[in-house]
Residue frames as qw, qx, qy, qz and C-alpha x, y, z in Angstrom:
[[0.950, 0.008, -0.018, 0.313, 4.13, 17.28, 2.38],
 [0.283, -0.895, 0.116, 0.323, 7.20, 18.67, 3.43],
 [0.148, -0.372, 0.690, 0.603, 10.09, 17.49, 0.88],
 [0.552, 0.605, -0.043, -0.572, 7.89, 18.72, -2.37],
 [0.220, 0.601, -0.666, -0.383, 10.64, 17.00, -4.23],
 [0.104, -0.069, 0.992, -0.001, 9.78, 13.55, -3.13],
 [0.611, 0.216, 0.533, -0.545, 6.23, 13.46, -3.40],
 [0.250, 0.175, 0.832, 0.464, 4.83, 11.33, -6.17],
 [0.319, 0.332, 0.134, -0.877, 2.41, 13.41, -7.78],
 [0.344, 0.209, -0.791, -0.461, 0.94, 11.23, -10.76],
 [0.720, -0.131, 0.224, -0.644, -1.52, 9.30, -9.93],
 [0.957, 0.223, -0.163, -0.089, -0.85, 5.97, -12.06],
 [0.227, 0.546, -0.653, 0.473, 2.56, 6.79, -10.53],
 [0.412, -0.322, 0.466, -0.714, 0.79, 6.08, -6.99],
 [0.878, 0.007, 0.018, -0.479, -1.37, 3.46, -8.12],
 [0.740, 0.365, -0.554, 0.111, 1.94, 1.31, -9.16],
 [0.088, -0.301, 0.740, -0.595, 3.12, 1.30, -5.77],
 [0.684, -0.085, 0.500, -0.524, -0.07, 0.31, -4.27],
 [0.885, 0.292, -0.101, -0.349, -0.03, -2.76, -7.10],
 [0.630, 0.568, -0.517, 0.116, 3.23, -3.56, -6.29],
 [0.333, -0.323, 0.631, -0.622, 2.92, -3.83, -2.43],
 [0.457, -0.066, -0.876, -0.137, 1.49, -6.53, -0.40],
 [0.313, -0.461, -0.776, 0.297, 0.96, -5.56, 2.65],
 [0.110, -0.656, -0.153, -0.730, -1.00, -2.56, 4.07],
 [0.231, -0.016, -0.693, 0.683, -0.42, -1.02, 7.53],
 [0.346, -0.679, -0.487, -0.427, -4.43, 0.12, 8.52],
 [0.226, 0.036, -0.550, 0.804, -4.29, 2.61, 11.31],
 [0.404, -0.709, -0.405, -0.413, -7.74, 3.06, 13.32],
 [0.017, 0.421, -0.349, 0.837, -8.18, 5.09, 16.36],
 [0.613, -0.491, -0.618, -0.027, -9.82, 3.71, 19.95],
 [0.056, 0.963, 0.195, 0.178, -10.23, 6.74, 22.14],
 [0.177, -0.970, 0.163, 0.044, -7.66, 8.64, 21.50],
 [0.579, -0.365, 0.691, 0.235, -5.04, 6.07, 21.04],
 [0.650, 0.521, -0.453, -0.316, -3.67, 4.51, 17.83],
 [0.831, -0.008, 0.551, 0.070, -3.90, 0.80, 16.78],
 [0.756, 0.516, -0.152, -0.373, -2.46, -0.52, 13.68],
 [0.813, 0.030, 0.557, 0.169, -2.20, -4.08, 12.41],
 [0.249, 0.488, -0.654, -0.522, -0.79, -5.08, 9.02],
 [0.741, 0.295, 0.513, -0.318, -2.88, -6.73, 6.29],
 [0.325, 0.066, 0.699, 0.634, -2.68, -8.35, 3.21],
 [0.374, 0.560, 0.190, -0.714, -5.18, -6.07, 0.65],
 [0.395, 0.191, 0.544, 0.715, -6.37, -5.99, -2.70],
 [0.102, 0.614, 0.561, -0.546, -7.82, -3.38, -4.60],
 [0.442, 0.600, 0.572, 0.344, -9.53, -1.36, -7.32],
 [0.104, -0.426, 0.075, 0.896, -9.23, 2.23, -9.02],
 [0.178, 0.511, 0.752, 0.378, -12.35, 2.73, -10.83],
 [0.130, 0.790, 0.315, 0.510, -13.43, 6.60, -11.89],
 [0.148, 0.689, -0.282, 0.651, -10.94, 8.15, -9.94],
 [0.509, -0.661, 0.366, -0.412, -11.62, 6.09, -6.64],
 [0.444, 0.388, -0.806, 0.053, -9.87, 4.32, -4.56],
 [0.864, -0.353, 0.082, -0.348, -10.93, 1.02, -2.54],
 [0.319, 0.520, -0.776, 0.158, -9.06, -1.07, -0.67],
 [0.870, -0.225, -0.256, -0.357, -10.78, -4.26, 0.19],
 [0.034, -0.598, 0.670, -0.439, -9.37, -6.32, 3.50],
 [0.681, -0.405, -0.198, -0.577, -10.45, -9.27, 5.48],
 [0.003, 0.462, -0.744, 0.483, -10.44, -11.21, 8.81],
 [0.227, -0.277, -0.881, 0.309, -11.64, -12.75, 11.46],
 [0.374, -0.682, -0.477, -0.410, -15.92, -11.76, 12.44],
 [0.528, -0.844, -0.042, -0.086, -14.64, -10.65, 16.07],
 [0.695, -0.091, -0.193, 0.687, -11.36, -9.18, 17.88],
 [0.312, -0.626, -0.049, 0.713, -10.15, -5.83, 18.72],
 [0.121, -0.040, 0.339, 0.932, -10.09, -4.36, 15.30],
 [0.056, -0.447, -0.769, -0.453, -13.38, -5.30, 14.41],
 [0.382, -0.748, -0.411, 0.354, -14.64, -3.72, 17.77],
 [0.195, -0.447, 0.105, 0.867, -12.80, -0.27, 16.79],
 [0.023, -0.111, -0.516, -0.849, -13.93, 0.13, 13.28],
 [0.228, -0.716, -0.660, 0.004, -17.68, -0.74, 14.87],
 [0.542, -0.480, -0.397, 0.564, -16.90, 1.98, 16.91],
 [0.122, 0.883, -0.136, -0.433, -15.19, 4.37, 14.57],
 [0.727, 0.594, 0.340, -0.060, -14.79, 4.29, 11.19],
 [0.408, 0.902, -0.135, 0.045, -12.45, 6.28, 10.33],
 [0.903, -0.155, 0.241, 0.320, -8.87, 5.04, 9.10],
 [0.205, 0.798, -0.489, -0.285, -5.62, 5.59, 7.54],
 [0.967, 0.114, 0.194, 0.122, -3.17, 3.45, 5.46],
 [0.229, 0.824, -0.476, -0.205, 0.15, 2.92, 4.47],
 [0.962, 0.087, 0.239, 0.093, 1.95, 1.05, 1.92],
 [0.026, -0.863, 0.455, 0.216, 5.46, 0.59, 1.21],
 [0.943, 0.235, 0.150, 0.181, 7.52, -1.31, -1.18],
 [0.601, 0.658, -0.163, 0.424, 10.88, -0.90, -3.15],
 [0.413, -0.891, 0.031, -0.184, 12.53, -0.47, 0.07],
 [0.855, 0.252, -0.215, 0.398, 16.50, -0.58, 0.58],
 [0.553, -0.771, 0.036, 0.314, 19.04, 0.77, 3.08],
 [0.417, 0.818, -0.179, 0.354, 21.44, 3.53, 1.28],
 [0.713, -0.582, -0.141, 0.366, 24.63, 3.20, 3.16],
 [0.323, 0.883, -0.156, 0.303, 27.32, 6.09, 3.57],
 [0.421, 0.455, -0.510, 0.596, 30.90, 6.78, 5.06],
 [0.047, -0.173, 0.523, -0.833, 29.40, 8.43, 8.33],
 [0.110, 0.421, 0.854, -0.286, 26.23, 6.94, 10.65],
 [0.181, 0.578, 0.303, -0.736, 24.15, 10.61, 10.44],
 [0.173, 0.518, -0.313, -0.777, 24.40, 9.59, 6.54],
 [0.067, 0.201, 0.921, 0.327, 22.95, 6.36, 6.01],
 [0.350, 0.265, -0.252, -0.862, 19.60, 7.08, 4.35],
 [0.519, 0.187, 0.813, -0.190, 16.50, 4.62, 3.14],
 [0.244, 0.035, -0.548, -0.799, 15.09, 3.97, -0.52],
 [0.346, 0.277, 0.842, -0.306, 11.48, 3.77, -0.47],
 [0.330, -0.142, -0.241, -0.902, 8.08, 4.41, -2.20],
 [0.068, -0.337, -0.928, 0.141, 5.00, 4.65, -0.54],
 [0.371, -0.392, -0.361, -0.760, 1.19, 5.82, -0.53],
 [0.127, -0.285, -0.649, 0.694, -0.65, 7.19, 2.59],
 [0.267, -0.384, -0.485, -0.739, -3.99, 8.11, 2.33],
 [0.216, 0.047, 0.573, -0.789, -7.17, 8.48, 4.64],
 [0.464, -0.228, -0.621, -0.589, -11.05, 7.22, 4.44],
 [0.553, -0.186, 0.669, -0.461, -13.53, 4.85, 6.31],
 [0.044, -0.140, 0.987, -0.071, -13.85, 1.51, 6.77],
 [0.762, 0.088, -0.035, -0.641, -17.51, 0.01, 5.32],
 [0.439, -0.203, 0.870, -0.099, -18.06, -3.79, 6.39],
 [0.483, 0.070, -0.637, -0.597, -19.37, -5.80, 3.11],
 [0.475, -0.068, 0.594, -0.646, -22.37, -7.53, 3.71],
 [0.889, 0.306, 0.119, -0.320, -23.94, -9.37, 0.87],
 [0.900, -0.106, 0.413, 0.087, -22.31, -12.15, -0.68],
 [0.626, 0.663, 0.179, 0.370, -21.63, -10.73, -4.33],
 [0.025, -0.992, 0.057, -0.112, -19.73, -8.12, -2.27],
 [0.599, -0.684, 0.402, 0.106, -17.84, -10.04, 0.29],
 [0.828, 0.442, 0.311, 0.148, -17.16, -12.37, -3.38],
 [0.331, 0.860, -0.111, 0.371, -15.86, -9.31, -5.37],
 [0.352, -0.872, 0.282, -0.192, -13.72, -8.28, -1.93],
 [0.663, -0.252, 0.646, 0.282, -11.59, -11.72, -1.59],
 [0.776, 0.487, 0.260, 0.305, -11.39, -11.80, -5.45],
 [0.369, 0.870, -0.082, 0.317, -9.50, -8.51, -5.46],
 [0.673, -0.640, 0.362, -0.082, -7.79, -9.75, -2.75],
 [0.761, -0.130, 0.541, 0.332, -6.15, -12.69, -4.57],
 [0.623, 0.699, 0.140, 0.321, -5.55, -10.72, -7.50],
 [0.043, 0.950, -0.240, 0.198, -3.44, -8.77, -5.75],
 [0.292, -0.772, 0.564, 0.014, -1.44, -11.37, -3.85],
 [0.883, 0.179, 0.400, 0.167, -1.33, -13.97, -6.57],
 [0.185, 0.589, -0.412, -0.670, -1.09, -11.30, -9.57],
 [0.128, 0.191, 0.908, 0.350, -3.61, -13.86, -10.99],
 [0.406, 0.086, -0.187, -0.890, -6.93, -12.75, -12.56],
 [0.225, -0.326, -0.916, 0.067, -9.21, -16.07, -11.15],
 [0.576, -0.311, -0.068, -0.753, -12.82, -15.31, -10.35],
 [0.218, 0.026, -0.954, 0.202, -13.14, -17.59, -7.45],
 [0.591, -0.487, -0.296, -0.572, -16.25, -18.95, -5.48],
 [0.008, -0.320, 0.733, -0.600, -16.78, -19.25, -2.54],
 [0.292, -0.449, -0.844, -0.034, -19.49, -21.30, -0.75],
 [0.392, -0.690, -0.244, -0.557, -22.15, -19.88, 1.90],
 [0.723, -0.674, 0.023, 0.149, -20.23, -21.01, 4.80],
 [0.770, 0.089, -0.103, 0.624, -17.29, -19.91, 3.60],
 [0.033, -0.508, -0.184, -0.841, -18.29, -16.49, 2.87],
 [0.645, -0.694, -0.234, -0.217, -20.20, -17.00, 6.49],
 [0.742, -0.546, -0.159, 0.356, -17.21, -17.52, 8.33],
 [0.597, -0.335, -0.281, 0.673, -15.55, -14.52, 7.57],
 [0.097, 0.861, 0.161, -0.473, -15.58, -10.54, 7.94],
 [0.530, -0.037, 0.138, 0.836, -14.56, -8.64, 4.81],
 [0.114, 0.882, 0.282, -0.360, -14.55, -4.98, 4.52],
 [0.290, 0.711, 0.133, 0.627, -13.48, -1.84, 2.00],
 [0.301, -0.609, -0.106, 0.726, -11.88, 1.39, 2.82],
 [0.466, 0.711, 0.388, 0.355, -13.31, 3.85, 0.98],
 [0.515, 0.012, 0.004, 0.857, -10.32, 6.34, 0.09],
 [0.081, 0.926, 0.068, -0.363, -11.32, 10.45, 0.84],
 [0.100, 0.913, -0.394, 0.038, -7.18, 11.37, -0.11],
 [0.917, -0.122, 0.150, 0.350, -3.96, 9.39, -0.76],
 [0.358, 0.880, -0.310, -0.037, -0.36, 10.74, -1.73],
 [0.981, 0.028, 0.053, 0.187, 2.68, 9.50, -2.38],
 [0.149, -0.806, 0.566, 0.083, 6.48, 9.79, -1.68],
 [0.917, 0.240, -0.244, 0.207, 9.53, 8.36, -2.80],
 [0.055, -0.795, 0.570, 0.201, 13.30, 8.54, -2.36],
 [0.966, 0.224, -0.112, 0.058, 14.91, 6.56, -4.84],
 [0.770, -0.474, 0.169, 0.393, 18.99, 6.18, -4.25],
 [0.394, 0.871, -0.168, -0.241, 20.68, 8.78, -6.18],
 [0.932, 0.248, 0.007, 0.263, 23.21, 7.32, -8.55],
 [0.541, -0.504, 0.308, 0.599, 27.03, 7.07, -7.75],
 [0.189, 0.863, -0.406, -0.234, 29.30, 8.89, -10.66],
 [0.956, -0.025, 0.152, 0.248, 31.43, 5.94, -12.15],
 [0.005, 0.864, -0.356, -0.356, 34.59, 7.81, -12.35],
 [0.215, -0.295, 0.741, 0.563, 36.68, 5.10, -14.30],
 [0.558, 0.617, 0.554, 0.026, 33.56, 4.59, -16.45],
 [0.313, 0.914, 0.180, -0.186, 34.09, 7.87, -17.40],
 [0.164, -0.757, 0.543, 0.324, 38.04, 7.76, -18.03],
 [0.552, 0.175, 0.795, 0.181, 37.53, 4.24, -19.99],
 [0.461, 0.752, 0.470, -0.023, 35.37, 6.87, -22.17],
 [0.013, 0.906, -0.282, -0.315, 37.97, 9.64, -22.52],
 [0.482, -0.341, 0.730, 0.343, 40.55, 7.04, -23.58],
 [0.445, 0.468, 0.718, 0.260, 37.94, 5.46, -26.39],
 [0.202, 0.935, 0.199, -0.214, 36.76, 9.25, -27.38],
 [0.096, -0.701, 0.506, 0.494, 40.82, 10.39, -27.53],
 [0.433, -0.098, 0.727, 0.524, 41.52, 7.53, -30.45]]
């Protein structure tokens, strides 16, 4: 990473982002060329790994890549805000986000695909429901996992202005 200063190093630092996001850009490769779509996700951090669970439609162009080739990236961003300044070459963006790398493993048994949409809607409800799902639901569509190799994380947060008459309001109260 080139600006050392931003990176998020922390891990539970990293993980808050990815809980606080919604959506997740998924970048897969079809030769030689880069696709990526944007998905809703949910997912888990359990003994140092991450999974990020995902799901769609049983046929289309992604599915046909990931069949293909497996291997993916991701990126998620949240907290995002435009830092304006006096002069164009100085406006500036607040973000944080987490970019990582793995492959893509299609879930196949029910208790999986189950567990996969549940951590789904926990993530875009921020409800803890164990839902069910029937046998034709769970038939009519694909979900898969990205299992994570490597993620890191960057910020820039907006550096705070100087309140100069704050600070003369204080000299005044300090002088009596």
């Amino acid at each position: 990473m080139r600006r050392k200063d931003r990176e998020i190093t922390n891990v539970n630092d990293k993980i808050a982002v990815i809980s606080k996001c919604k959506v997740c850009r998924l970048g897969l490769s079809e030769n030689n060329y880069p696709y990526i779509v944007s998905l809703n996700y949910g997912y888990t951090y359990i003994n140092e790994k991450l999974t990020l669970f995902f799901h769609g439609a049983k046929e289309g162009r992604k599915i046909e890549i990931i069949k293909s080739n497996n291997n993916a990236c991701f990126e998620i961003d949240c907290d995002t805000k435009l830092i304006e300044a006096e002069k164009p070459f100085n406006y500036s963006y607040e973000f944080k986000s987490v970019i990582g790398f793995g492959k893509i493993v299609f879930l196949e048994t029910n208790e999986e695909k189950t567990n996969g949409l549940n951590e789904l809607m926990k993530q875009q409800t921020g409800k803890e429901i164990k839902y069910s799902y029937t046998e034709e639901e769970l038939n009519s569509v694909c979900v898969y996992k990205m299992e994570v190799e490597e993620f890191t994380g960057k910020q820039k947060p907006q550096k705070k202005k100087y309140n100069w008459k704050l600070r003369w309001i204080w000299k005044i109260i300090l002088k009596k």
